[in-house]
C-alpha positions as CSV (number, residue, x, y, z in Angstrom):
1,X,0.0,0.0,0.0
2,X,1.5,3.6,-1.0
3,X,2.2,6.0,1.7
4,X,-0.6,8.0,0.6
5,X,-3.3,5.5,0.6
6,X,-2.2,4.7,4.3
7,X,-2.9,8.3,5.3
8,X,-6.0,8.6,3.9
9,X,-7.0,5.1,5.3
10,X,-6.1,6.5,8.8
11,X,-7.9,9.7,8.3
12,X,-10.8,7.6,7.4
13,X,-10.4,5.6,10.8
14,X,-9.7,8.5,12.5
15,X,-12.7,10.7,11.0
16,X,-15.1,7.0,11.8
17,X,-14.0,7.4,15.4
18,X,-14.7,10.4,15.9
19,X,-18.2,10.1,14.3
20,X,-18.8,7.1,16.3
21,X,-17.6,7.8,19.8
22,X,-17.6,12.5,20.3
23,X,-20.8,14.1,21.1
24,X,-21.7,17.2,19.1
25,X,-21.3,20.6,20.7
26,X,-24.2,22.6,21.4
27,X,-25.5,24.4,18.3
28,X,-25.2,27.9,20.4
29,X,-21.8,26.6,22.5
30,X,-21.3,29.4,25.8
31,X,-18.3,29.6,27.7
32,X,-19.5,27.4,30.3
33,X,-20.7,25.0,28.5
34,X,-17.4,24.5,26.5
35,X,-15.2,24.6,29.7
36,X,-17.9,22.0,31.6
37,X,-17.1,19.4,28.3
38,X,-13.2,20.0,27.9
39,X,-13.1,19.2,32.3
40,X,-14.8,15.9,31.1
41,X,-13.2,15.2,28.6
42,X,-9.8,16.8,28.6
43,X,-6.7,13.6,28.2
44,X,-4.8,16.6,30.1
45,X,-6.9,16.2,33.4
46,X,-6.9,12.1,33.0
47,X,-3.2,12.1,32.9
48,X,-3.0,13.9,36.2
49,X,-6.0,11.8,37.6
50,X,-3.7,8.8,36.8
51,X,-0.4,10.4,38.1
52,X,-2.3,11.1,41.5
53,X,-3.6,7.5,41.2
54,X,-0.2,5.8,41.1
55,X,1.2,8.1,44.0
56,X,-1.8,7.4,46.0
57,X,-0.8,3.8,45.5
58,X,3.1,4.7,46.3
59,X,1.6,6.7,49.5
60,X,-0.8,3.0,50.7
61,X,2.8,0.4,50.3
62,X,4.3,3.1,52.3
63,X,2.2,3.6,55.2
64,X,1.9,-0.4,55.3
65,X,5.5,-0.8,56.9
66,X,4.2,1.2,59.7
67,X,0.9,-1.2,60.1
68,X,0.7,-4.3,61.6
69,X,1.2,-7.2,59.0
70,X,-1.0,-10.6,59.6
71,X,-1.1,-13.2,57.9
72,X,-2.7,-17.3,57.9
73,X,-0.4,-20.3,56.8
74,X,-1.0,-23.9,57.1
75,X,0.6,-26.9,55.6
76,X,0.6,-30.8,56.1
77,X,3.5,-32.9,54.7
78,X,4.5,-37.0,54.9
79,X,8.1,-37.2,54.8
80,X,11.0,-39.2,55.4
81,X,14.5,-38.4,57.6
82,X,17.8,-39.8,57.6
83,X,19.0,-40.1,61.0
84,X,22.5,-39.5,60.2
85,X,21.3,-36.5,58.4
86,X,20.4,-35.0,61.3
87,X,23.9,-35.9,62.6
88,X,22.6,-39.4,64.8
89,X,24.7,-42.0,65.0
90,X,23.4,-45.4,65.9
91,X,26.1,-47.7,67.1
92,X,26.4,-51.3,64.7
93,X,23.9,-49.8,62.3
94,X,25.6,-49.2,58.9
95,X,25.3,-46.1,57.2
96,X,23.0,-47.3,54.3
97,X,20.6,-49.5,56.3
98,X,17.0,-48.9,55.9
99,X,17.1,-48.8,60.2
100,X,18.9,-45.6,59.9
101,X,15.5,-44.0,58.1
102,X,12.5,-42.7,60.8
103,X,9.4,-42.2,58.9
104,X,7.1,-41.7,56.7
105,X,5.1,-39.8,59.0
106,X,2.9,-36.6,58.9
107,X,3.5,-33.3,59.9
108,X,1.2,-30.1,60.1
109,X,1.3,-27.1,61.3
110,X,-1.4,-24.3,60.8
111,X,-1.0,-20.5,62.4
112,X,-1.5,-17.0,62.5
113,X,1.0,-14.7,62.1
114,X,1.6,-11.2,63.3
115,X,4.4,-8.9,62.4
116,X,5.3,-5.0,63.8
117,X,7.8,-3.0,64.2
118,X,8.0,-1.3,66.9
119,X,10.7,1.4,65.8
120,X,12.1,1.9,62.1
121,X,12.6,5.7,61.7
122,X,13.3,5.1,58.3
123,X,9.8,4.2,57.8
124,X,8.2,6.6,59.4
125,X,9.5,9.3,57.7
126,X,9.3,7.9,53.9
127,X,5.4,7.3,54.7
128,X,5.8,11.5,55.5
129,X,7.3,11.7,52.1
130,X,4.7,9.5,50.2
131,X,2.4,11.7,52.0
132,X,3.4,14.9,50.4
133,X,4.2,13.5,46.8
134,X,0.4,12.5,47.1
135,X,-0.4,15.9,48.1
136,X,1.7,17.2,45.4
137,X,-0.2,14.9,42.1
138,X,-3.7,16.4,43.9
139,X,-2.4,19.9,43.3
140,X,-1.1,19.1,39.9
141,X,-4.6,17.7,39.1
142,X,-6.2,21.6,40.7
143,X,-3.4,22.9,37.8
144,X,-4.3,20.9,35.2
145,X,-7.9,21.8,35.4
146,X,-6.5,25.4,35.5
147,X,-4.3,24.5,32.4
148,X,-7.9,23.2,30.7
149,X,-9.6,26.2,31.4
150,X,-6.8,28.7,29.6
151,X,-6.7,26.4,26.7
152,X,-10.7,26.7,26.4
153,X,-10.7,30.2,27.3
154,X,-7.9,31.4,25.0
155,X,-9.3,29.3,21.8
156,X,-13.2,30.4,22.4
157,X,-11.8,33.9,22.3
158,X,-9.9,33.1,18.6
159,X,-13.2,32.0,17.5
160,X,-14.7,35.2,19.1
161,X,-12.2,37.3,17.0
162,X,-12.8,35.5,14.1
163,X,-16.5,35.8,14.4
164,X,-16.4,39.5,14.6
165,X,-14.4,39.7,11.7
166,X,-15.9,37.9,9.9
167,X,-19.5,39.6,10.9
168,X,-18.0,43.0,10.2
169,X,-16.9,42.4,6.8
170,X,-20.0,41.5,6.0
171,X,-21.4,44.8,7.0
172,X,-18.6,46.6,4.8
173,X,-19.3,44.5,1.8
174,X,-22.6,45.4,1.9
175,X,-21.8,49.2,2.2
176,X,-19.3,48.7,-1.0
177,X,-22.6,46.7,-3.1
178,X,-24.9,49.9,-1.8
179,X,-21.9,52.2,-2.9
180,X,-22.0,50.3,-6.0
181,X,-25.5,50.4,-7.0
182,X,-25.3,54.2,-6.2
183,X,-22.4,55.0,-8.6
184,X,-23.7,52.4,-11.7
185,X,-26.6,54.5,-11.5
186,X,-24.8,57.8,-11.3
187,X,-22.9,56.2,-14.0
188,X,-25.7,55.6,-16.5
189,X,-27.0,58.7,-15.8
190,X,-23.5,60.7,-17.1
191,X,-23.2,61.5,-13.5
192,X,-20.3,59.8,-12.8
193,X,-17.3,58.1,-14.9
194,X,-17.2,54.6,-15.5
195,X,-14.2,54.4,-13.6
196,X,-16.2,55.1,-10.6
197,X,-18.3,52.3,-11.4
198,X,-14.8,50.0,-12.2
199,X,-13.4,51.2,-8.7
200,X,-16.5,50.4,-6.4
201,X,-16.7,46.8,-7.9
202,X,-13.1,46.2,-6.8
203,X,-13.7,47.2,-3.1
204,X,-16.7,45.0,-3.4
205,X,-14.2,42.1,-4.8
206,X,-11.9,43.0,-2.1
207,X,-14.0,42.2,0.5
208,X,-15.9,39.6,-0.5
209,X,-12.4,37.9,-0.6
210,X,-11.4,39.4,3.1
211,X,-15.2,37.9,4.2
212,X,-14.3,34.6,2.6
213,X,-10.8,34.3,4.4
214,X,-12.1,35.6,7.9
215,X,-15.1,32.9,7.1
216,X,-12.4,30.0,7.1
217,X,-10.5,31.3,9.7
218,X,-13.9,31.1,12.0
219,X,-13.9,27.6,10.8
220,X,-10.3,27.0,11.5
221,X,-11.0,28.5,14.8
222,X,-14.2,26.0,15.6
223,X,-12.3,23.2,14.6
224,X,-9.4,23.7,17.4
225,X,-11.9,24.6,20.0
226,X,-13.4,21.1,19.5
227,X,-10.1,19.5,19.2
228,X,-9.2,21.2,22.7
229,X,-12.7,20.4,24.4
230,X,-12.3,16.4,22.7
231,X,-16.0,16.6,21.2
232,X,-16.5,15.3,18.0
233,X,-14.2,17.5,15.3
234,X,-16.6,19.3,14.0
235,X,-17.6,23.1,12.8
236,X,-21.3,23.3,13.0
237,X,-21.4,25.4,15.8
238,X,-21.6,28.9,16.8
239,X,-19.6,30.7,19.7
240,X,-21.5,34.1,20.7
241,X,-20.3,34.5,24.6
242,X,-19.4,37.8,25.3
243,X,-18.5,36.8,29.1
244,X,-15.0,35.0,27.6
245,X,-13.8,38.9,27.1
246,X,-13.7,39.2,31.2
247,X,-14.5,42.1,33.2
248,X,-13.5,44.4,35.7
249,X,-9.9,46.1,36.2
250,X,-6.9,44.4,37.7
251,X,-5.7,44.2,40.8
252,X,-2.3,45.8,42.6
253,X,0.7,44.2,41.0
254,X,2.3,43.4,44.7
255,X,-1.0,42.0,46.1
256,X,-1.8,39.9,43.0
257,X,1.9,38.2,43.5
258,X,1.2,37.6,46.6
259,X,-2.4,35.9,45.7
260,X,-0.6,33.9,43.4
261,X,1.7,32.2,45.5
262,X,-0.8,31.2,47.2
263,X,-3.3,29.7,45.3
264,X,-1.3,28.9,42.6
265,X,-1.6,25.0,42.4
266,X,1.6,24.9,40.6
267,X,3.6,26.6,42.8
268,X,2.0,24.4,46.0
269,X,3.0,21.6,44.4
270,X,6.5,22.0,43.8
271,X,6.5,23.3,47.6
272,X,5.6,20.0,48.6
273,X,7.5,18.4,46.5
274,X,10.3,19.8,48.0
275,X,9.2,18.5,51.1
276,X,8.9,15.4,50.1
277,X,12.4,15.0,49.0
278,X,13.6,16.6,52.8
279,X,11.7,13.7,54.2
280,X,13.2,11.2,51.6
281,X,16.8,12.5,52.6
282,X,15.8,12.1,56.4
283,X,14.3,9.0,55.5
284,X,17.6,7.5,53.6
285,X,19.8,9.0,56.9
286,X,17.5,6.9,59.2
287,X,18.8,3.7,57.4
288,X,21.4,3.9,59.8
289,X,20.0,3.7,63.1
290,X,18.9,0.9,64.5
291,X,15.6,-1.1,63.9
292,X,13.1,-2.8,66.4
293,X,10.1,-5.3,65.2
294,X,8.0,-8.2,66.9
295,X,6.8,-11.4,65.4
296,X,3.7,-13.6,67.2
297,X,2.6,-16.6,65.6
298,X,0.4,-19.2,67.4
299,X,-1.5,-22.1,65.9
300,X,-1.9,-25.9,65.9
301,X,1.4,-28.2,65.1
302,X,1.1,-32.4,65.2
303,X,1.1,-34.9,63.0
304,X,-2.1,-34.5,61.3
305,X,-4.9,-32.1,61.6
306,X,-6.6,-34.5,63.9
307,X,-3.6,-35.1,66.0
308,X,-2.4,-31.8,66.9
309,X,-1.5,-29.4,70.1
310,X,-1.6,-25.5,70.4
311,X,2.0,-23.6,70.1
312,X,3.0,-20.1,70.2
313,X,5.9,-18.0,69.9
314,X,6.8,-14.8,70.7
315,X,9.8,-13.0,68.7
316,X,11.7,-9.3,69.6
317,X,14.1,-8.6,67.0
318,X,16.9,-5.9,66.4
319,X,18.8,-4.7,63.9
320,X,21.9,-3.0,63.3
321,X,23.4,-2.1,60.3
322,X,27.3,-1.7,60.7
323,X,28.7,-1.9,57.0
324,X,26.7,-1.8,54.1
325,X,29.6,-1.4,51.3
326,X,28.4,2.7,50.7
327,X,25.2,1.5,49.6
328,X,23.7,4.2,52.5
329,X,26.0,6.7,51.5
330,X,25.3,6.3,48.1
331,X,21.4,6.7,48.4
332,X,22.0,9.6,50.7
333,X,23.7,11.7,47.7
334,X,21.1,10.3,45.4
335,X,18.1,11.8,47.7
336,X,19.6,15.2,48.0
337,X,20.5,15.6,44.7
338,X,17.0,15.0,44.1
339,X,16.2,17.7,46.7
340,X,18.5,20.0,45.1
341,X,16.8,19.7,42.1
342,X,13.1,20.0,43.5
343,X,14.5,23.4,45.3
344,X,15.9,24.8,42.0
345,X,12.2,24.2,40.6
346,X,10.8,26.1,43.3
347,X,12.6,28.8,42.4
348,X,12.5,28.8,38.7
349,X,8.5,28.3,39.0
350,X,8.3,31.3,41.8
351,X,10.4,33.2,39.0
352,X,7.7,32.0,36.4
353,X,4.6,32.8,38.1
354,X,6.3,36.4,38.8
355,X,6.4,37.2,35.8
356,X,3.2,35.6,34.4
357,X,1.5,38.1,36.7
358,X,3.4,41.3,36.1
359,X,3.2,40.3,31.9
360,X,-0.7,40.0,32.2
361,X,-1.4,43.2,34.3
362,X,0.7,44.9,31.8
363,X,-1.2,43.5,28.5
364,X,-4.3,44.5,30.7
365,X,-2.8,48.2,31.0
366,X,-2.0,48.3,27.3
367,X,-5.7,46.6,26.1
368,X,-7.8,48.9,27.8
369,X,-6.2,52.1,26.1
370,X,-6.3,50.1,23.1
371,X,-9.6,49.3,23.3
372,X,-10.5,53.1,24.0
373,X,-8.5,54.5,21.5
374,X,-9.9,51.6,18.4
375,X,-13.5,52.5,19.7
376,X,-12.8,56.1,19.2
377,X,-11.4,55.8,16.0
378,X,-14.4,53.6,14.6
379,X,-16.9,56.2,15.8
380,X,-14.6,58.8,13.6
381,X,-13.9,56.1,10.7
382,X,-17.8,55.6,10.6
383,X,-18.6,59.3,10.6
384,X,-16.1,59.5,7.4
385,X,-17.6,57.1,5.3
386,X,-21.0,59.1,5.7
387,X,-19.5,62.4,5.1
388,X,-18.0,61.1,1.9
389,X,-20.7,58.9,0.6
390,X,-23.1,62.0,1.0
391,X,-20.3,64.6,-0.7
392,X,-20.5,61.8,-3.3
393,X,-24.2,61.6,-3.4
394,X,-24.1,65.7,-3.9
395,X,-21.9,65.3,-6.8
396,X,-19.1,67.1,-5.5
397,X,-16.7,64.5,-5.6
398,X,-16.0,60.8,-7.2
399,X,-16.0,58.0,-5.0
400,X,-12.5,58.1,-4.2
401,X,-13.0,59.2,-1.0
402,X,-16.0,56.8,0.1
403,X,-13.8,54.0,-0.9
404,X,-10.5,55.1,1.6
405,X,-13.0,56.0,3.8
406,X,-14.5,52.4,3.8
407,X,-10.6,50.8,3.6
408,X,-9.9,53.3,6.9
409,X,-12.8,52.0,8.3
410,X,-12.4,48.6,7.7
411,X,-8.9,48.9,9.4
412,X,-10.1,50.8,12.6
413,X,-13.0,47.7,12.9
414,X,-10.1,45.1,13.0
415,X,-8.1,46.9,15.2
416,X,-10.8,47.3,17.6
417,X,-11.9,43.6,17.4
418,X,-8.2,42.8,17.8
419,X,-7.9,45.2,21.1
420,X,-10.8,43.3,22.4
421,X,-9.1,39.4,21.9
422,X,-5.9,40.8,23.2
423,X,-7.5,42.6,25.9
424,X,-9.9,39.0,26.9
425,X,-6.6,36.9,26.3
426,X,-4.6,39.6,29.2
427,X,-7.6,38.8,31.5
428,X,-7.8,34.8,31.0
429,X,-3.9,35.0,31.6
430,X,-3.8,36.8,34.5
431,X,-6.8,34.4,36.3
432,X,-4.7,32.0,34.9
433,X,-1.3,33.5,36.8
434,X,-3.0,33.8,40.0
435,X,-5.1,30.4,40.1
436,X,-8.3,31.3,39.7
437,X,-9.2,30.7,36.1
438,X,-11.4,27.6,36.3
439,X,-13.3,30.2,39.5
440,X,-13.3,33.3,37.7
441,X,-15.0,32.0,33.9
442,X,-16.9,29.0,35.7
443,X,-18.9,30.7,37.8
């Protein structure tokens, strides 16, 4: 099979899938709505569900050292013994005489069996560090929903964008087709040159072929947001949810640091892991010391399970480890390497989440002049194209000037519809940098 027949084969499965397993979006999809699917569906948040599944595990086989272990064992056994295997001589019985055999004869024994220790430091505090590393996947699952809701977030506001656009060429080409009809008519009458005529069709090309590109790029757009939300890929939806934009100014720069490092999820995590790792190291050290358990069993022993009488014993045990070849020393330097290393994260994400902050306050500062300024200039850009369209319509000029008016207009629309994303994106990202996306647009 060519290599081309084999991708279209596994586009075919994949499309099949797809059709066969993803739900449609809602025909009118709201922010909610799409942040409520991609939390269900998103492989992101099942990745950290099964990361905080296997340290859970890690977190139970550590805590059982510390718990009392019991068990039941029973078995029953016909066997033969050598006397002079168990170091019994007979005297005047050769060595290979049959006399020199006891048996066959049973022997069972059935009991329970209890084991503790009483005092292993080392276990203690490795169960402390399973404890946090468990703590640590929970808050990585808290940042992966927060992760979710950015990615949601940031692509509904690309369809948004592209939307708008989209919506507002429309509205321009149908000023060019009115400006049009105006000047063929002029024209006809000798009221106007043909080149008049000639120039208005070209705006009207123009933006038929801007509406047509900004019509894909919606598409585009609704494709990715149901890639990220892992519906069924698919277009036939719209996105009209003006709540994605945000609200409201931005807090102090100091005070929002501040709430970031402290609800960051992120940020808690990498604190416990480094925790973790101080108890792994203390944990590692604690090898050394010495070790106390105890051991009860008690049950029937005999010669069958009809022919049996109770026994017990009771068992204190100690150990000391005196030379271990480095081994100790070894796993020492491994464990605070490792601590090292979940220090120098610590840092580098407290360094990260920093500047997240300060970067989205400042795209906040910068987006709300934008937006003030585009909006001003769309009000002036729209009062233009009426002056000029009725110094056209007076016959005091050609339509030169109603056509830059409409290309100036057109520009101040997209620049305005481009202050808005930019100004929604600054918001998202700074929920986002202090830990509260998922809170803020899920409300």
């Amino acid at each position: 099979m060519s290599p081309r027949c084999l991708l279209r084969r596994c586009l075919l499965i994949a499309v099949a899938w797809n059709l066969a397993c993803g739900a449609d979006p809602p025909q009118q999809l709201t922010l909610l709505q799409a942040l409520n699917i991609a939390l269900t569906n998103s492989t992101i948040l099942r990745e950290a569900m099964a990361e905080l599944d296997q340290t859970s595990g890690q977190y139970l086989q550590a805590r059982s050292a510390l718990l009392p272990q019991l068990g039941v064992f029973g078995r029953q056994s016909i066997q033969t013994n050598s006397l002079q295997g168990l170091g019994l001589e007979i005297p005047g019985l050769p060595p290979s005489s049959a006399q020199g055999r006891i048996g066959p004869f049973g022997s069972m024994d059935a009991r329970a069996v209890l084991s503790q220790d009483l005092f292993n430091l080392s276990s203690i505090r490795a169960w402390q560090s399973y404890r946090y590393r468990r703590q640590s996947s929970r808050l990585l699952v808290e940042d992966a929903r927060e992760v979710v809701a950015l990615n949601v977030i940031s692509a509904y506001l690309e369809a948004l964008r592209c939307k708008a656009t989209r919506d507002t060429l429309a509205q321009q080409r149908q000023l060019a087709e009115e400006l049009y009809k105006i000047t063929r008519e002029r024209a006809s009458q000798g009221a106007a040159a043909e080149l008049d005529a000639n120039r208005a069709m070209q705006k009207v090309n123009t933006l038929e072929q801007q509406w047509q590109q900004a019509s894909q790029s919606y598409v585009a757009a609704k494709l990715n947001l149901a890639n990220i939300l892992q519906e069924r890929i698919t277009s036939d939806f719209e996105v009209a949810d003006d709540a994605a934009y945000g609200a409201g100014t931005f807090p102090e720069r100091t005070a929002a640091i501040a709430t970031a490092l402290a609800m960051r999820a992120d940020y808690r995590s990498a604190q416990s892991q480094v925790r973790a790792a101080e108890l792994q190291v203390k944990s590692v050290k604690a090898t050394r010391l010495p070790t106390l358990g105890l051991r009860v069993g008690d049950g029937q022993s005999g010669n069958s399970p009809s022919n049996n009488v109770n026994t017990y014993r009771v068992q204190g045990q100690i150990d000391v480890p005196i030379y271990t070849g480095g081994r100790i020393k070894g796993e020492i330097e491994e464990a605070e390497g490792a601590l090292r290393q979940a220090q120098a994260l610590l840092d580098r994400n407290r360094g990260q989440i920093e500047t997240d902050v300060l970067t989205a306050i400042s795209g906040i500062e910068w987006a709300l002049k934008e937006v003030e300024t585009s909006a001003r200039n769309v009000k002036l850009s729209r009062q233009e194209v009426e002056f000029t369209r009725s110094r056209f319509a007076q016959g005091i000029s050609d339509n030169t000037e109603v056509v830059n008016a409409q290309d100036r207009l057109t520009q101040a629309d997209d620049a305005e519809i481009q202050a808005r994303y930019v100004l929604g994106l600054a918001r998202a990202n700074l929920a986002r940098a202090t830990g509260a996306a998922e809170r803020t647009y899920r409300k």
